[in-house]
LOTI-89641 format. One record per residue: x, y, z of N, C-alpha, C in turn; residue number from 1. Coordinates in Angstrom, 2 decimals. Example, Ala and Ser with C-alpha at 12.3 -4.5 7.8 and 13.67 -1.06 7.14 Angstrom:
<sites>
+---------+---------+---------+---------+----------+---------+---------+---------+---------+------+
:  n.east : n.north :    n.up : ca.east : ca.north :   ca.up :  c.east : c.north :    c.up : resi :
+---------+---------+---------+---------+----------+---------+---------+---------+---------+------+
:   13.19 :   -5.69 :    7.80 :   12.30 :    -4.50 :    7.80 :   13.20 :   -3.30 :    7.80 :    1 :
:   12.85 :   -2.25 :    7.08 :   13.67 :    -1.06 :    7.14 :   12.90 :    0.03 :    7.87 :    2 :
+---------+---------+---------+---------+----------+---------+---------+---------+---------+------+
</sites>
This chain:
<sites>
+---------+---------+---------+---------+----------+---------+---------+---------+---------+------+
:  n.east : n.north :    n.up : ca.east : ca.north :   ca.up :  c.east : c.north :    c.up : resi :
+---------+---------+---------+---------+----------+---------+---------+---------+---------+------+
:    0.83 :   -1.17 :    0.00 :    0.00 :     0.00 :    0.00 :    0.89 :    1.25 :    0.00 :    1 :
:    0.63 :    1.87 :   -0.81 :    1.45 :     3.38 :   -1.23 :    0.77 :    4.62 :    0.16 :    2 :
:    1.66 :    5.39 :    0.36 :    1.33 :     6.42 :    1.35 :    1.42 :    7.63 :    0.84 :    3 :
:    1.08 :    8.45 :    1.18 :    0.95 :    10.09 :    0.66 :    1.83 :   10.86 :    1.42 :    4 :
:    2.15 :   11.15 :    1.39 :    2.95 :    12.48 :    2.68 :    2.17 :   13.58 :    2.90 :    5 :
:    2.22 :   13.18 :    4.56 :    1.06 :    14.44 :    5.37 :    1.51 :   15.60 :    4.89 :    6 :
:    2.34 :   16.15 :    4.74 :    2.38 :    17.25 :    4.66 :    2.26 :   18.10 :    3.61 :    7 :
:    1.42 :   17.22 :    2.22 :    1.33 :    17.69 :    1.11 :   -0.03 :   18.29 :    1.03 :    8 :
:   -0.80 :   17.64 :    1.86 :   -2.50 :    17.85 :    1.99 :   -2.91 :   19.06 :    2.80 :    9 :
:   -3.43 :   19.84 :    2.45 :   -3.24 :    20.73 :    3.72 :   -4.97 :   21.14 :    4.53 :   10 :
:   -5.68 :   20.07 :    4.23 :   -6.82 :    19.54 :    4.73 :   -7.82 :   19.78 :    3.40 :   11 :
:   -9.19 :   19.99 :    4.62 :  -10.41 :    19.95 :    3.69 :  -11.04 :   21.49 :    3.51 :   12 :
:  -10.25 :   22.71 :    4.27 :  -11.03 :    23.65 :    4.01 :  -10.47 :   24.45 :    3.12 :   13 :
:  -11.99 :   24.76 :    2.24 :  -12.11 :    25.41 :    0.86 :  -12.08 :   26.73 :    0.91 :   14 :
:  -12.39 :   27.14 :    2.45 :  -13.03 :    28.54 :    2.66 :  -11.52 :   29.54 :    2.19 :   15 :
:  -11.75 :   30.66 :    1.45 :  -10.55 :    31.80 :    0.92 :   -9.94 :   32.24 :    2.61 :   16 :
:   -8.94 :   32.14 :    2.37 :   -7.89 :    33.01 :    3.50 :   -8.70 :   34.73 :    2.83 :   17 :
:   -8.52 :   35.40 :    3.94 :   -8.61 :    36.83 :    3.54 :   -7.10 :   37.30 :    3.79 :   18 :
:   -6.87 :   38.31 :    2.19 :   -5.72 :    38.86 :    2.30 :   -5.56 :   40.16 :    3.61 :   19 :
:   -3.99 :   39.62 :    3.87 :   -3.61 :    40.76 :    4.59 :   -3.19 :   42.06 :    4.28 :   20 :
:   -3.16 :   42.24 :    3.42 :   -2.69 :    43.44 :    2.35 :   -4.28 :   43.93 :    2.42 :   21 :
:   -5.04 :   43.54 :    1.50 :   -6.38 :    44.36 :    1.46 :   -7.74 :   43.87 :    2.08 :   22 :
:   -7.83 :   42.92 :    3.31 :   -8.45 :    42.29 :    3.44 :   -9.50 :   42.17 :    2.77 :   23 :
:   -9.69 :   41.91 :    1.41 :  -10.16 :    40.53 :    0.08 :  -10.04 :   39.18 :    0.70 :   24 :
:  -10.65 :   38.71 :    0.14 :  -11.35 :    37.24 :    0.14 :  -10.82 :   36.69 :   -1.00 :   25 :
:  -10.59 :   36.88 :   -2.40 :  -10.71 :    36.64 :   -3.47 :   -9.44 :   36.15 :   -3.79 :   26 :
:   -9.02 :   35.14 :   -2.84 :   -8.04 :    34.32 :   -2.85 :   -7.86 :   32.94 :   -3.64 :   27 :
:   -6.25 :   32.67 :   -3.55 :   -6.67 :    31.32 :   -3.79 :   -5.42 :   30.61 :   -3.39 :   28 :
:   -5.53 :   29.28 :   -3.06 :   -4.10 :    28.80 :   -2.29 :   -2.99 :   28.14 :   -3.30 :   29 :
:   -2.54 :   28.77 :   -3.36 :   -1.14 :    27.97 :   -4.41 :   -0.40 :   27.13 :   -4.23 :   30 :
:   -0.10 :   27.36 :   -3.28 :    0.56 :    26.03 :   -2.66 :    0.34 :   25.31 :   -1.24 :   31 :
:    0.05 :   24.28 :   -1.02 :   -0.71 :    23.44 :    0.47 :    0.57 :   23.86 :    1.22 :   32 :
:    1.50 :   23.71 :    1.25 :    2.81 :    23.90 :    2.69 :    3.62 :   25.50 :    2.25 :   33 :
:    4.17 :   25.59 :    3.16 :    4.14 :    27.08 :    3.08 :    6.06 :   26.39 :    3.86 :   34 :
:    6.35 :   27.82 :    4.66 :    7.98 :    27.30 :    5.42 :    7.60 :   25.97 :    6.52 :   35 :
:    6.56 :   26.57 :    7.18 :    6.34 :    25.03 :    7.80 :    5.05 :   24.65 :    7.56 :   36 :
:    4.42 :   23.60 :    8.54 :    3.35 :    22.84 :    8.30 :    2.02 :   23.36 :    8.10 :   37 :
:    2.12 :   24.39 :    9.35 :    0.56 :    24.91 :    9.58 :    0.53 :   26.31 :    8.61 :   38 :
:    1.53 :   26.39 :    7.39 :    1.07 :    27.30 :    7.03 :    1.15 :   27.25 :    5.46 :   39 :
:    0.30 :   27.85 :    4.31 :    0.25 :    27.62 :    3.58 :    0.39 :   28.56 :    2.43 :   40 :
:    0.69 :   28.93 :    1.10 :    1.30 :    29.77 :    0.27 :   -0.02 :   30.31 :   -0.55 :   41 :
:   -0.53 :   31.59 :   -0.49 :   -1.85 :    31.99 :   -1.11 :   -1.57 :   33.42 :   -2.66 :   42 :
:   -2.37 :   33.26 :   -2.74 :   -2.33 :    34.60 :   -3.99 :   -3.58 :   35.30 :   -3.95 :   43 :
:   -3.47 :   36.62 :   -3.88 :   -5.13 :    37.54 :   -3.86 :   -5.11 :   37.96 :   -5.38 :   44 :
:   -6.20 :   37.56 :   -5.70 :   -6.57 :    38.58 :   -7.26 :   -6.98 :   39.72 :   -6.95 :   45 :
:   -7.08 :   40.41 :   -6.12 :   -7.69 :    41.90 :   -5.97 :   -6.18 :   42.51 :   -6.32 :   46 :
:   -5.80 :   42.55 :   -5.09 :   -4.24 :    43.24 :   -5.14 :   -2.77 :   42.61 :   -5.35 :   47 :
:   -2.81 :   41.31 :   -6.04 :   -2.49 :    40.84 :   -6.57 :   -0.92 :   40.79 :   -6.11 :   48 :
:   -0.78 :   40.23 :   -4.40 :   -0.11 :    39.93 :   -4.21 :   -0.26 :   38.52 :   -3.58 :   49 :
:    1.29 :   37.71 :   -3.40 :    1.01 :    36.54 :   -2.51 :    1.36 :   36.35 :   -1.38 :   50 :
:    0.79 :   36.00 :   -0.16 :    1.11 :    36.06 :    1.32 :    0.66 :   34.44 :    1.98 :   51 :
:    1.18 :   34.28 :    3.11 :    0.41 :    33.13 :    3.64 :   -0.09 :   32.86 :    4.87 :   52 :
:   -0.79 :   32.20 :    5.07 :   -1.92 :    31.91 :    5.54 :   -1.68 :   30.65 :    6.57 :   53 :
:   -1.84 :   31.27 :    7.58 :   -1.62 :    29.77 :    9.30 :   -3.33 :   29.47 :    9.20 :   54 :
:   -3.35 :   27.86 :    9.44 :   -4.08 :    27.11 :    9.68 :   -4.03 :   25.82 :    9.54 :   55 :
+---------+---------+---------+---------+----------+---------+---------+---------+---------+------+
</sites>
């Protein structure tokens, strides 16, 4: 049986991070792991920068 690595998944929620730059919603997550675990790599289309997101 093949395994996944936890730390590629970065769960089940869909809900947009709100940016910290313009607090927008109109996010989207680019990448599931970020420098460490609980955090993850996002991009805002409003102001069209990328920041990340603990959870």
């Amino acid at each position: 049986m093949r395994r996944l690595d936890p730390s590629v998944s970065a769960g089940d929620d869909d809900d947009p991070a709100a940016c910290p730059y313009c607090d927008g919603t109109n996010t989207e997550r680019e990448h599931p792991k970020g420098p460490s675990l609980c955090r993850s790599i996002h991009f805002c289309n409003d102001c069209q920068e990328p920041f990340e997101a603990v959870g």
